[in-house]
C-alpha positions in Angstrom: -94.5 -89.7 -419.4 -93.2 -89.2 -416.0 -92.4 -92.8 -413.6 -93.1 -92.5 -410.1 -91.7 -95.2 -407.9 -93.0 -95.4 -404.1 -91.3 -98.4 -402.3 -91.3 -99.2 -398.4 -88.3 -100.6 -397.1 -88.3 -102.3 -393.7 -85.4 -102.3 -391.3 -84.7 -103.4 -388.0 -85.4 -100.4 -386.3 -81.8 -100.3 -384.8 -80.4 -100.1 -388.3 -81.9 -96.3 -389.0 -78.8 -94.8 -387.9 -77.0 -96.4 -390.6 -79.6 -96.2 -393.2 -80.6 -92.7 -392.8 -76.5 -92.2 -393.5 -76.8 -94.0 -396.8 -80.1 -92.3 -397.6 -78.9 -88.9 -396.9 -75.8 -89.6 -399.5 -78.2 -91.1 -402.3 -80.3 -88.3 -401.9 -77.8 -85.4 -402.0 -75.9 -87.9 -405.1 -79.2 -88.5 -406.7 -80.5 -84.6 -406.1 -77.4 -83.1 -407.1 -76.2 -85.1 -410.0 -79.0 -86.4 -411.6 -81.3 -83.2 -411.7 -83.1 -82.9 -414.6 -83.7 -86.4 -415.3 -84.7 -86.6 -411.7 -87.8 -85.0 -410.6 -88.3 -85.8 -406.8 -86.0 -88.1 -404.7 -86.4 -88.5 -400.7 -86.5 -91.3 -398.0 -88.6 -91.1 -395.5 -89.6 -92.9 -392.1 -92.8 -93.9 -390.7 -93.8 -92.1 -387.1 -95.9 -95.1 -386.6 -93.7 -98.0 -387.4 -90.3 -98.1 -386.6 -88.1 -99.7 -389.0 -90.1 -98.5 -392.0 -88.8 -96.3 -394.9 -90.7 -95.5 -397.6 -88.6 -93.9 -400.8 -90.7 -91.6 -403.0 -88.5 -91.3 -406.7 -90.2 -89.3 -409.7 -88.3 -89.6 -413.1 -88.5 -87.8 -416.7 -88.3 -91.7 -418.0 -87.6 -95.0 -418.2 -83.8 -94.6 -419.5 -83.5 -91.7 -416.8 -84.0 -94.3 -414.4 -82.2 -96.9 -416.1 -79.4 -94.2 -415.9 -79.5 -94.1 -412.1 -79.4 -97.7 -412.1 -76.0 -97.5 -413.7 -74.8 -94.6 -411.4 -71.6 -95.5 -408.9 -73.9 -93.7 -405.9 -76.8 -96.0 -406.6 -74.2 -99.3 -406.4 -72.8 -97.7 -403.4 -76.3 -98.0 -401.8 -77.2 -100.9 -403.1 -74.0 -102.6 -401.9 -74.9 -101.1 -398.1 -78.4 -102.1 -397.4 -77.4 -105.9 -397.9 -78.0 -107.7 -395.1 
């Protein structure tokens, strides 16, 4: 059974610069490293409403996911959007 995860995220909108940066690195971490295991991976922001980012994740399982939990990209990220 596949997990999907959609989340929103909201930023001040003057933030995006530095969160499509981190984004762009999860993705290409996530994408490249974790394939398999990892279905679909992106970040995305709303036309409407700046500030929001919406992440879209589809994994093979629940210890795929717990997997990327553990990953050093994913603690990189994590580590960045505080604050």
């Amino acid at each position: 059974m596949a997990i999907v995860i959609s989340a929103e995220i909201r930023v001040a909108p003057e933030e995006l610069p530095k969160i499509r940066a981190f984004a762009a690195v999860m993705v290409e971490k996530t994408n490249t490293l974790e394939k398999g295991p990892c279905i679909a991976y992106a970040f995305s922001e709303d036309f409407n409403e700046p500030g929001l980012v919406r992440a879209f994740e589809v994994w093979e399982s629940d210890e795929a996911l717990a997997a990327h939990f553990r990953t050093p990209h994913m603690a990189d990220f994590q580590q960045a959007m505080k604050g």
